[in-house]
Each structure stands twice: as structure tokens, then as C-alpha cells.
MIBAVEX-492152 format. One record per residue (C-alpha): residue in three letters; x, y, z. Coordinates in steps of 0.25 Angstrom, whole numbers, plus 2048, in hexadecimal, padded with zeros to 3 digits. Layout:
! MIBAVEX-492152
<residuo->ala, xx->X, yy->Y, zz->Z>
...
! end
This chain:
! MIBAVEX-492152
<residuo->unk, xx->800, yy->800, zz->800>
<residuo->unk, xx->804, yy->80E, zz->7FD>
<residuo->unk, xx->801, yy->814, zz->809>
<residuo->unk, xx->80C, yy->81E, zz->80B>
<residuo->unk, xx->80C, yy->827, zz->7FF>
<residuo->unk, xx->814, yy->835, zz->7FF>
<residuo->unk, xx->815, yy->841, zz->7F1>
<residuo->unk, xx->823, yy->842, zz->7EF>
<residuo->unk, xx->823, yy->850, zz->7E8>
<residuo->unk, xx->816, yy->856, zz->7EB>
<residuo->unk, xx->815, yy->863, zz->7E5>
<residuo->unk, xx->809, yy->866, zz->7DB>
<residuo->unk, xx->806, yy->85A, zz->7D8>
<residuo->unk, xx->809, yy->852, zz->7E6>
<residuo->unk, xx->800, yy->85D, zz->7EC>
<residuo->unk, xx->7F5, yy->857, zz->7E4>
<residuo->unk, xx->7F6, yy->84A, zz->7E5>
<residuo->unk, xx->7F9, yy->849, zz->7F3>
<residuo->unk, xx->7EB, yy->850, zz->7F6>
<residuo->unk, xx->7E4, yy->847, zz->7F0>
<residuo->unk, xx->7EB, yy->83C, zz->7F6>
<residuo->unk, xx->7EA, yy->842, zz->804>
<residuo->unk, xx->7DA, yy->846, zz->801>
<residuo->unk, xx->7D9, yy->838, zz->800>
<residuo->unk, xx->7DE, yy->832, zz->80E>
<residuo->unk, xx->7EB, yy->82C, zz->808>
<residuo->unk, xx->7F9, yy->82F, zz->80F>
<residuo->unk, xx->801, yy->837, zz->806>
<residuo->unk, xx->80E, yy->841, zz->809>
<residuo->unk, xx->80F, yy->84D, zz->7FF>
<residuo->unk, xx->81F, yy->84E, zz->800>
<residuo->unk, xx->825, yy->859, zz->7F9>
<residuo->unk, xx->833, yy->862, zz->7FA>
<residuo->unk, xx->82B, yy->870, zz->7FC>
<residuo->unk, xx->82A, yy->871, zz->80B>
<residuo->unk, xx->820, yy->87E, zz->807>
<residuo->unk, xx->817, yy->875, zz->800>
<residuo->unk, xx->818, yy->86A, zz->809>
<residuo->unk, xx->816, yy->873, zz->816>
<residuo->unk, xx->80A, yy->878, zz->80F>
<residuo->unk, xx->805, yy->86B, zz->80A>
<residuo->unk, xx->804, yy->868, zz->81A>
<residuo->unk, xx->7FF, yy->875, zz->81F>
<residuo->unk, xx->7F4, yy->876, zz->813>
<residuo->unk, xx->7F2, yy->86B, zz->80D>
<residuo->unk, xx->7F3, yy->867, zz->7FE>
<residuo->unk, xx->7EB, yy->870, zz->7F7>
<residuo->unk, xx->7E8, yy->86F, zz->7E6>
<residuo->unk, xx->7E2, yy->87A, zz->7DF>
<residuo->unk, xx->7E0, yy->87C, zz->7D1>
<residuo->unk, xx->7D5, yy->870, zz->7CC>
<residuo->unk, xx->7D5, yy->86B, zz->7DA>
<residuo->unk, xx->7D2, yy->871, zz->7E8>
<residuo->unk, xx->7D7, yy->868, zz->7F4>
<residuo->unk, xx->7DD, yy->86A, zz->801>
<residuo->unk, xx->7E3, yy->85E, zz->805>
<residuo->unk, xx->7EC, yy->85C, zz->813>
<residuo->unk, xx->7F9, yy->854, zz->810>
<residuo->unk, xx->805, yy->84F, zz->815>
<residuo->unk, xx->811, yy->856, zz->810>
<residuo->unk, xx->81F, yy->854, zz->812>
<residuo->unk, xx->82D, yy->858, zz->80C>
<residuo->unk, xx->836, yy->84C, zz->809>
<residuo->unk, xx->83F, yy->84D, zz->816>
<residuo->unk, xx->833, yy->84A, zz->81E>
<residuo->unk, xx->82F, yy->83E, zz->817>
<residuo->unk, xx->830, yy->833, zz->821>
<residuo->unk, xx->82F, yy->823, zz->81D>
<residuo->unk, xx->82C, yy->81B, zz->811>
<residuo->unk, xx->820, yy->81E, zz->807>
<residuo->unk, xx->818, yy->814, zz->7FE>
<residuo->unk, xx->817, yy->81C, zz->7F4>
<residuo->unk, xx->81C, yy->829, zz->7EF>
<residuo->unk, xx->814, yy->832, zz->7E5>
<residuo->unk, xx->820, yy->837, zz->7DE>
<residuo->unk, xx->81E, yy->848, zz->7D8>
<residuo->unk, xx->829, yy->84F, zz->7DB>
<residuo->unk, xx->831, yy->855, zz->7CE>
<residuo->unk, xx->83A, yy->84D, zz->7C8>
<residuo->unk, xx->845, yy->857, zz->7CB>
<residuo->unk, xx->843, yy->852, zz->7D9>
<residuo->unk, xx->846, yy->844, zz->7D6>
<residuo->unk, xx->855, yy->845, zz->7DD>
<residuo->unk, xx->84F, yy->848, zz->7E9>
<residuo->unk, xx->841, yy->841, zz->7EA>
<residuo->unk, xx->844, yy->833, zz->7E7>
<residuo->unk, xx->84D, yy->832, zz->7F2>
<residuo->unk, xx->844, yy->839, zz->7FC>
<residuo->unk, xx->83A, yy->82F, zz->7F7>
<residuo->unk, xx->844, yy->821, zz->7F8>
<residuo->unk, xx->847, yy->827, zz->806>
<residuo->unk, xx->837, yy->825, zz->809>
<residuo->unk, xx->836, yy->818, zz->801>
<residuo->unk, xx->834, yy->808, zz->804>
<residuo->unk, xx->836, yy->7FD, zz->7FA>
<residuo->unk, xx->828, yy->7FD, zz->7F5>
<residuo->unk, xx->826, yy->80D, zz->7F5>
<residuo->unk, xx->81E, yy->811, zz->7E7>
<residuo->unk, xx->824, yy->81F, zz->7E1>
<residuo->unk, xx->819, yy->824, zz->7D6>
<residuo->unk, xx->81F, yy->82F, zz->7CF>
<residuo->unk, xx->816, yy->838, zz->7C9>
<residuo->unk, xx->822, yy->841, zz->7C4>
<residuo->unk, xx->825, yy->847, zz->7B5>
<residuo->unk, xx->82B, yy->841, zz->7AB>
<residuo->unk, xx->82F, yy->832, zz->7AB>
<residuo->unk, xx->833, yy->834, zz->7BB>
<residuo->unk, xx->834, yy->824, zz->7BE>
<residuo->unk, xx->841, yy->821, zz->7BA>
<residuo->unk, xx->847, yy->82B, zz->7C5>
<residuo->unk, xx->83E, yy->824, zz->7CE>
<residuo->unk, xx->842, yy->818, zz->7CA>
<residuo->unk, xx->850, yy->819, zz->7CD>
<residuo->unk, xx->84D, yy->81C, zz->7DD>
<residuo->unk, xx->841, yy->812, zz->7DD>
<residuo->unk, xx->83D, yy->805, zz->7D7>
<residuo->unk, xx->836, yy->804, zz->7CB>
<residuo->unk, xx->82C, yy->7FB, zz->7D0>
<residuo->unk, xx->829, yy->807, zz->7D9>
<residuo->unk, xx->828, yy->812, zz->7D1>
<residuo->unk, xx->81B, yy->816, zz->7CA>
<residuo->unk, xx->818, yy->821, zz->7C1>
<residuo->unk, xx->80D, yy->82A, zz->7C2>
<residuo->unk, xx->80C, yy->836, zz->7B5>
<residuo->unk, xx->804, yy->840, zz->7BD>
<residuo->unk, xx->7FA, yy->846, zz->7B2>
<residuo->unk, xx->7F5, yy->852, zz->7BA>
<residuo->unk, xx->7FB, yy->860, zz->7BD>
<residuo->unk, xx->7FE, yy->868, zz->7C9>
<residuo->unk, xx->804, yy->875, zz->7CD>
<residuo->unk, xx->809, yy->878, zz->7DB>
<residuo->unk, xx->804, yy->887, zz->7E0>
<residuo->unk, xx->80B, yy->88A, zz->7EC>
<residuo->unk, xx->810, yy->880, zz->7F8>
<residuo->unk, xx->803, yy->875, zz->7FA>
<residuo->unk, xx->7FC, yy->87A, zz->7F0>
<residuo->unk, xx->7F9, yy->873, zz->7E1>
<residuo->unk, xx->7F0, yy->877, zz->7D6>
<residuo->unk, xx->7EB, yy->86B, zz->7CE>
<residuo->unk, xx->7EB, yy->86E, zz->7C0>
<residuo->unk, xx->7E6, yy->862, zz->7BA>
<residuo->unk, xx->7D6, yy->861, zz->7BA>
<residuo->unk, xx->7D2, yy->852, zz->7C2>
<residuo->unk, xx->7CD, yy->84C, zz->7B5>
<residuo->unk, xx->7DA, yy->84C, zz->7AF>
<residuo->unk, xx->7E1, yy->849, zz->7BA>
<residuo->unk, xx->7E8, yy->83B, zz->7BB>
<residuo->unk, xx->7F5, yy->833, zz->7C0>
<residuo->unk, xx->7FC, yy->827, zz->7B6>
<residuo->unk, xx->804, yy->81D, zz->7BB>
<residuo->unk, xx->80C, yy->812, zz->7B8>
<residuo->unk, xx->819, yy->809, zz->7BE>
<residuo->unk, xx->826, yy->80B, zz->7B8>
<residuo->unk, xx->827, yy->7FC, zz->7B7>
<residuo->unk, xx->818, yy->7FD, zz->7AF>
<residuo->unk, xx->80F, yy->7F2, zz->7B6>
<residuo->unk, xx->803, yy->7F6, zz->7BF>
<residuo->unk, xx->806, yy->7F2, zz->7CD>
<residuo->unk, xx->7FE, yy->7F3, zz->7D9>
<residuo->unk, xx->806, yy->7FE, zz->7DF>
<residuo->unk, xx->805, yy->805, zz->7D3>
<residuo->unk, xx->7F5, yy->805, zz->7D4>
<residuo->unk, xx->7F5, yy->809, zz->7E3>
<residuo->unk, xx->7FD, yy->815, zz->7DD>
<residuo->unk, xx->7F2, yy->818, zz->7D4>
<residuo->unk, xx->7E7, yy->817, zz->7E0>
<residuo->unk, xx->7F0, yy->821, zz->7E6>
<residuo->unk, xx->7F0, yy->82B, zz->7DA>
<residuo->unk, xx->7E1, yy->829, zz->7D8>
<residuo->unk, xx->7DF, yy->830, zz->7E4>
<residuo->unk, xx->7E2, yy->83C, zz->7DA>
<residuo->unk, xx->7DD, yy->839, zz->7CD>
<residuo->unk, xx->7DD, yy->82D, zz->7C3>
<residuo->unk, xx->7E9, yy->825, zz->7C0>
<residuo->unk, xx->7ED, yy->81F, zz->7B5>
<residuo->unk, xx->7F6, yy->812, zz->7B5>
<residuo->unk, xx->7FF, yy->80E, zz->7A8>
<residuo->unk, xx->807, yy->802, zz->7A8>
<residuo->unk, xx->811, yy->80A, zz->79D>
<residuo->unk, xx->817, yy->817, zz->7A6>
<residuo->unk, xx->821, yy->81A, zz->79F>
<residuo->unk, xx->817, yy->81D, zz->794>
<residuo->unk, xx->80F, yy->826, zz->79E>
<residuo->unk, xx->81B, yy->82E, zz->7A1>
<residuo->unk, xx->820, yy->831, zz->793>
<residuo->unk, xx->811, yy->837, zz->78F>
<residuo->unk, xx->811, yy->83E, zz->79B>
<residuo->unk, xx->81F, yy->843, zz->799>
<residuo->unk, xx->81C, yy->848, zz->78B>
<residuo->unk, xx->80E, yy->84E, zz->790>
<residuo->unk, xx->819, yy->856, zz->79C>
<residuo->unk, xx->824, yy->858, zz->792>
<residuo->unk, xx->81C, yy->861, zz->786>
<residuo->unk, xx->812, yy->866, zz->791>
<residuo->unk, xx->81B, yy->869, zz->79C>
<residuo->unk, xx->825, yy->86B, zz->794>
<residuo->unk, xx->820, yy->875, zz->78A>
<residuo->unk, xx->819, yy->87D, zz->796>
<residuo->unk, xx->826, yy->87F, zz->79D>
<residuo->unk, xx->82E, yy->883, zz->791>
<residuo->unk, xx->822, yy->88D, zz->78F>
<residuo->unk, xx->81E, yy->891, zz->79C>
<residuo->unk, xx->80F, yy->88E, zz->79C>
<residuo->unk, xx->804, yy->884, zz->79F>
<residuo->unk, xx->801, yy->87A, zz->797>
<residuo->unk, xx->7F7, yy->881, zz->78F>
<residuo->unk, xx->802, yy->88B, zz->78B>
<residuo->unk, xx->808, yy->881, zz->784>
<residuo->unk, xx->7FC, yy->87B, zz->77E>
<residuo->unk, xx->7F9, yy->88C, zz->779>
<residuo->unk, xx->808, yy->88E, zz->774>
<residuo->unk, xx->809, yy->887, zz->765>
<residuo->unk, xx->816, yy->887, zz->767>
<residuo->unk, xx->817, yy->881, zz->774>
<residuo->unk, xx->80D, yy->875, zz->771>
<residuo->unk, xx->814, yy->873, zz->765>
<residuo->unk, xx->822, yy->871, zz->76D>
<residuo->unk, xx->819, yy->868, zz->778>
<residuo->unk, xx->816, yy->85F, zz->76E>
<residuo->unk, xx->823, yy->85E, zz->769>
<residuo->unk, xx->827, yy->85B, zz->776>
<residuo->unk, xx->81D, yy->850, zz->777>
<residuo->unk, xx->821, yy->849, zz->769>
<residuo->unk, xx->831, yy->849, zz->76F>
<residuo->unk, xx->82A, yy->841, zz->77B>
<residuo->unk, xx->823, yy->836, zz->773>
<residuo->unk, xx->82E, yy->835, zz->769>
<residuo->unk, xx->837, yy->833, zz->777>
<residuo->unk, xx->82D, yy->829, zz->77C>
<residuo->unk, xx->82B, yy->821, zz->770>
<residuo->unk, xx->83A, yy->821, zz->76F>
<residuo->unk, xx->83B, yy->81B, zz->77D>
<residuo->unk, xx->831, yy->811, zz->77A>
<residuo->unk, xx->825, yy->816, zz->77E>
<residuo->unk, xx->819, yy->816, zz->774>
<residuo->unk, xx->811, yy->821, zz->770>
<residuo->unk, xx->803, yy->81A, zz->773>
<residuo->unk, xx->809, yy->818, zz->782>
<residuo->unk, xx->80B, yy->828, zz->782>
<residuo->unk, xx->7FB, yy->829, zz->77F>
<residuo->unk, xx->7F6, yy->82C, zz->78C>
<residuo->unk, xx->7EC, yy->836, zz->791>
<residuo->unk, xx->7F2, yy->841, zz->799>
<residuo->unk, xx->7EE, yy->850, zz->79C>
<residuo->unk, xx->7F5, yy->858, zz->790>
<residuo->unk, xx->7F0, yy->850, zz->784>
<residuo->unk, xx->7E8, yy->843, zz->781>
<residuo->unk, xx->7F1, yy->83D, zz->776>
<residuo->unk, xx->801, yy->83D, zz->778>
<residuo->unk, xx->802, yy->837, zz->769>
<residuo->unk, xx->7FF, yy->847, zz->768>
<residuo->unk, xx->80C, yy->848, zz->76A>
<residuo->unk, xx->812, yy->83D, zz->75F>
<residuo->unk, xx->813, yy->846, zz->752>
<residuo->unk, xx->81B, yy->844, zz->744>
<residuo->unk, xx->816, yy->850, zz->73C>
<residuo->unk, xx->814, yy->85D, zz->73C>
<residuo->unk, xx->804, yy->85B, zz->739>
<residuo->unk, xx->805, yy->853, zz->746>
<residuo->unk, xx->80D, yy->85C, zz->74F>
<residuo->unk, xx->803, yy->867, zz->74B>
<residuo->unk, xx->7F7, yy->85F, zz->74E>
<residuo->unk, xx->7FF, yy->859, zz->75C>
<residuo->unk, xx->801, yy->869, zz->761>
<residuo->unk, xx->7F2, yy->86C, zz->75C>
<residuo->unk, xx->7ED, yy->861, zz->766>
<residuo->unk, xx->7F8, yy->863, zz->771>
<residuo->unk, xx->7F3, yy->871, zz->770>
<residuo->unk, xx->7E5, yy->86D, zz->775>
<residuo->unk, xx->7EA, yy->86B, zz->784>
<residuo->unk, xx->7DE, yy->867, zz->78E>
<residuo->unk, xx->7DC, yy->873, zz->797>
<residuo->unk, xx->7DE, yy->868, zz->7A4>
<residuo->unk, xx->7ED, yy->86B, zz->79E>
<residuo->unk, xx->7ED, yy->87A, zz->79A>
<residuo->unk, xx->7F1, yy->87F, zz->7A8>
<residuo->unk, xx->7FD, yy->876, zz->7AB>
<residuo->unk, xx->80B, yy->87C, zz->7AD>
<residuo->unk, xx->815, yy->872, zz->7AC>
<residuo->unk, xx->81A, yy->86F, zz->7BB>
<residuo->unk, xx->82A, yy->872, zz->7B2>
<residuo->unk, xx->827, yy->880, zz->7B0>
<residuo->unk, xx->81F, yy->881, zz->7BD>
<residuo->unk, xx->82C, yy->87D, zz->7C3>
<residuo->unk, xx->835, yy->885, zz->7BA>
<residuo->unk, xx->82A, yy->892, zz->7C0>
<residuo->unk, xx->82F, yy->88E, zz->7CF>
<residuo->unk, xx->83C, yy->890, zz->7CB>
<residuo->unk, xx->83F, yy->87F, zz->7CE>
<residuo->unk, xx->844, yy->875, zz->7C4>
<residuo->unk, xx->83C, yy->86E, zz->7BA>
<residuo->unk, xx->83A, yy->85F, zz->7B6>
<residuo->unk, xx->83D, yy->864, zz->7A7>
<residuo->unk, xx->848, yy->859, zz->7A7>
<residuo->unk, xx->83E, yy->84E, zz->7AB>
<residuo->unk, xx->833, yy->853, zz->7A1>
<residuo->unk, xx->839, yy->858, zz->793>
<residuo->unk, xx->847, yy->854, zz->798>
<residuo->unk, xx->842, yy->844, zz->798>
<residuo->unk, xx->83E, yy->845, zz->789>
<residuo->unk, xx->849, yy->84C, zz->787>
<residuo->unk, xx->853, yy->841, zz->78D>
<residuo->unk, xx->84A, yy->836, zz->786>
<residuo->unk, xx->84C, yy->83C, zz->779>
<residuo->unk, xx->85C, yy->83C, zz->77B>
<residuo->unk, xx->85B, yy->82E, zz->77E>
<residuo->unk, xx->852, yy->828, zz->775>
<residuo->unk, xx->857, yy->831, zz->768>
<residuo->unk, xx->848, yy->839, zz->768>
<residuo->unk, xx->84A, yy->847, zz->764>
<residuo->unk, xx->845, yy->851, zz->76F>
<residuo->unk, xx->848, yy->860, zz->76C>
<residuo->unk, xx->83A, yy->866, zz->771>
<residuo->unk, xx->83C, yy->85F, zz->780>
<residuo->unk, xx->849, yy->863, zz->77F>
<residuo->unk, xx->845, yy->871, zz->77B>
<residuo->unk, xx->83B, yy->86F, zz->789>
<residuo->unk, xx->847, yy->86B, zz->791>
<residuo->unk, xx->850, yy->876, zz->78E>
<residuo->unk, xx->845, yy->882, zz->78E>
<residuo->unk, xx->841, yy->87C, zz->79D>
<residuo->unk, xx->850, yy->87C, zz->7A1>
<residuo->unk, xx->853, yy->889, zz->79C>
<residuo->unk, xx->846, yy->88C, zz->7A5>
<residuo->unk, xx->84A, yy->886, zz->7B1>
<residuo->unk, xx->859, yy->88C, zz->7B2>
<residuo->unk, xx->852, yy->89A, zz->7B0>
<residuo->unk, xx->857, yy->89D, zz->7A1>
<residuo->unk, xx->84B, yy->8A1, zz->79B>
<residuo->unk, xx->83D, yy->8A4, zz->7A5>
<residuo->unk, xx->835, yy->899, zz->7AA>
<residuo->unk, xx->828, yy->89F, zz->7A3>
<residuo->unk, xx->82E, yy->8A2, zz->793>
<residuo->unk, xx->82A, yy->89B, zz->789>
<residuo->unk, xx->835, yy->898, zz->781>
<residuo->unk, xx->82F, yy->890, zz->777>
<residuo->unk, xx->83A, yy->897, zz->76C>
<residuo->unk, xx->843, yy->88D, zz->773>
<residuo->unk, xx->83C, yy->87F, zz->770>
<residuo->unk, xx->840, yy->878, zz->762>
<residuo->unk, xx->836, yy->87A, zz->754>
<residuo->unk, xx->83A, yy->86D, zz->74D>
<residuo->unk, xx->837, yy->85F, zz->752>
! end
């Protein structure tokens, strides 16, 4: 049994889910680095804003006063975090503990290395958040488009992995596949021209979707992913999942011209769930922290080296998002003058 469950990294989204959890009698520990945000998650309460209003009492705590051994770990703490958390989370582990990262990009194999992989699960969250202030987290994703997937690394269904799953469904439907690293891939394209393009511009999502020249790059990003993920043996019907941003990844998969220009005219018709999203990179980036550009477009990028995929428009991504980060150009241009005009 699962009894002992903790959020390792819980900032916008831990916020969240650890209400729900909490609002439904089980035992969870929101743990998280921000001593402000934790005081005030103890002291107020998890509160959600936005398409959601609770006030939820929790149990928060930062790392150095995690005491004993947890079932399970819930793992969102930014992958930037990675050299620090996993040890903190060893420290607090038994031989059967289940660590369920629900991280971006394709997160696991990091995992793997501190954890066996017949402990680690995947979880792609497809639902946003933004944290306001210390303890408090908008939703941004309406409840009828919110959901969890889930997979083992090693692929099979196990019984651990469903009580996982009764454990998300506290939230919001879950959806299991026995092919995970499928699952990652589409959601690391979706995050890669999304995330990507609205962190090179400096806007939401639908800023991207309103900005031809923008869309245009987002899905040129998208195609370097496929072609990287069909590279690495991962088949494009695989990739055809339903997800917040678009219906059809084939979307993505274009030859022609006639193609491209009938891909950016549906990539262009983002649902409004998805308008508002700012990509948690350049809300990073507005903090003045570093971003998980290199675990995003940078995965693409290292897969394309490594497979002989051509990948000039995430590099393009990288690049801008770096040049950002290190206070080169403003966190809020758009330097679009920068990204390439061939494929």
C-alpha cells in the first residue's frame, strides 16, 4: 500500500494537486525548496485561483525537514533541480519506494540512474499552472481538459502502477499507455513548438497561434520532433495522442510546401483551453531563474545530433532561450528575426 506519499517540487502544480489530495482525506507532504511558499502553504492553506477556487490545509515542508521513508514520491520539481532532489529523495526511500515523475521532457532516464527501473513511473501532466505568490496557484487549464498519463518505464501494467493511478484520479482522469516513451515524445513535441516558440516570443500560447511567423516556426519545431522520433524508432501512429494543443500530431509530419501551409493553417486554430498558457521556461526566465530550455528543445536537439536528424529550428529555440537566460537580449522581445527561413 501506498500510504506515505509526499510532492517532491511543489510549486504551481504540486500546490494543486496536493489539495485535491488533501481534500480527500489521504496523507500527502507538499515538500518544496521555497521556505516563503512552504510557511505560507501551512499558515493559509493551499489556495487555487483562476478556473478553480479551493482553500485547502496541507502539510508542507522543505527538504531538510523530511523525516523517514515515503511510498511514493510524486515527483515536479524542474529538471534543473534534478542534482539535488533525487538524492534528497534516496535519503527518504525504502527498497519498494515508487517515484512517479510527472517532469518535462523525457525526465526518466535521470531517474533511472538514482532508482530502479521497476520503480520509476511516468506521469506527462496535460494540465497547466502558474504560481501567483507564496501558496498560491492559478489553474489555468478548465476541468474537462484536465488529465494525467501514465506509464512504467519498463512498459507493463502493474498493480503499483494502477494504485498510482487511483491516486491521480483524486484529481482528474488518468490515462494509462503501456508505450511511455511514446507518450513523452508527443508531449515533448506539443512543449517543445508551444513552450518553446512562446518563450522565444514572449507570450502565451495564443501569441504564438496569432503571429504567422511564430506558428510557422512552432511547427517546424514540431516536424524536427517527429523526424527525431521516427529516427529513434518511435512510429508516428504512436505519436497520435489527444492532448491540450492539437487533436492530430500527424499535423506536424509535413513534405510540401502545400502541406506546411495547410499544418500552420490548422496549428493556428488553438483551442482557447490553450490560449492563455505561458510556457513555465519564460515564466522562469520573468523570475529571473534558470529554465529547463535544455530539457525541452535541447532533448531534440541532442537526439537529432545523435540519430543524423536535422534540427536547425529547436536549435534556433535553444539558442534564443539562452541568450535570454544569460541577459543578452530582454526576456520579453521577440526576436523572431533570429529563428531560420528554410527547412
Amino acid at each position: 500500500m501506498l500510504d506515505r506519499i509526499a510532492i517532491m517540487g511543489a510549486g504551481s502544480l504540486g500546490t494543486i494537486f496536493g489539495a485535491f489530495v488533501s481534500k480527500a482525506g489521504r496523507q500527502i507532504d507538499l515538500i518544496d525548496a521555497n521556505k516563503e511558499h512552504v510557511d505560507a502553504l501551512n499558515a493559509n492553506g493551499a489556495r487555487v485561483v483562476g478556473n478553480l477556487d479551493m482553500l485547502e490545509p496541507v502539510k508542507a515542508l522543505t527538504p531538510d525537514r523530511m523525516e523517514g521513508a515515503y511510498d511514493l514520491f510524486i515527483y515536479l520539481a524542474k529538471q534543473t533541480s534534478n542534482g539535488v532532489c533525487l538524492p534528497q529523495m534516496k535519503k527518504h526511500s525504502h527498497d519498494k519506494t515508487i517515484v512517479c515523475t510527472g517532469q518535462n521532457g523525457i525526465p526518466e532516464g535521470a531517474v533511472c540512474e538514482v532508482f530502479p527501473e521497476e520503480r520509476v513511473f511516468g506521469s506527462p501532466v496535460n494540465w497547466g499552472a502558474t504560481l501567483l505568490r507564496p501558496g498560491v496557484s492559478e489553474s489555468t487549464t478548465a476541468a474537462e481538459s484536465r488529465k494525467f498519463t501514465l506509464g512504467t518505464v519498463l512498459g507493463p501494467v502493474t498493480p503499483a502502477l494502477l494504485e498510482v493511478k487511483s491516486i491521480l484520479e483524486i484529481m482528474c482522469p488518468v490515462e494509462i499507455s503501456e508505450n511511455l516513451r511514446a507518450l513523452r515524445w508527443a508531449k515533448l513535441l506539443i512543449n517543445a513548438a508551444y513552450s518553446g516558440l512562446s518563450t522565444v516570443i514572449g507570450g502565451t500560447y495564443g501569441d504564438v497561434s496569432d503571429n504567422r511567423r511564430a506558428i510557422e516556426c512552432a511547427v517546424r519545431v514540431g516536424r524536427e520532433c517527429i523526424r527525431c522520433g521516427v529516427a529513434m524508432g518511435i512510429s508516428i501512429e504512436s505519436l497520435r495522442v489527444k492532448n491540450t494543443q492539437t487533436d492530430n500530431i500527424r499535423m506536424y509530419d509535413f513534405s510540401t510546401a502545400e502541406e506546411e501551409a495547410e499544418c500552420v493553417e490548422i496549428a493556428k486554430s488553438l483551442n482557447e483551453v490553450s490560449r492563455p498558457l505561458v510556457a513555465s521556461m519564460l515564466q522562469d526566465l520573468r523570475k529571473g531563474i534558470k529554465c529547463e530550455i535544455n530539457a525541452i528543445n535541447g532533448v531534440v536537439v541532442d537526439a537529432g545530433r545523435k540519430y543524423g536528424v536535422s534540427t536547425p529550428y529547436n536549435e534556433a529555440v535553444v539558442r534564443i532561450v539562452k541568450m535570454k537566460e544569460a541577459g543578452e537580449i530582454p526576456v520579453d522581445s521577440c526576436p523572431l528575426d533570429m529563428m531560420p527561413t528554410e527547412l
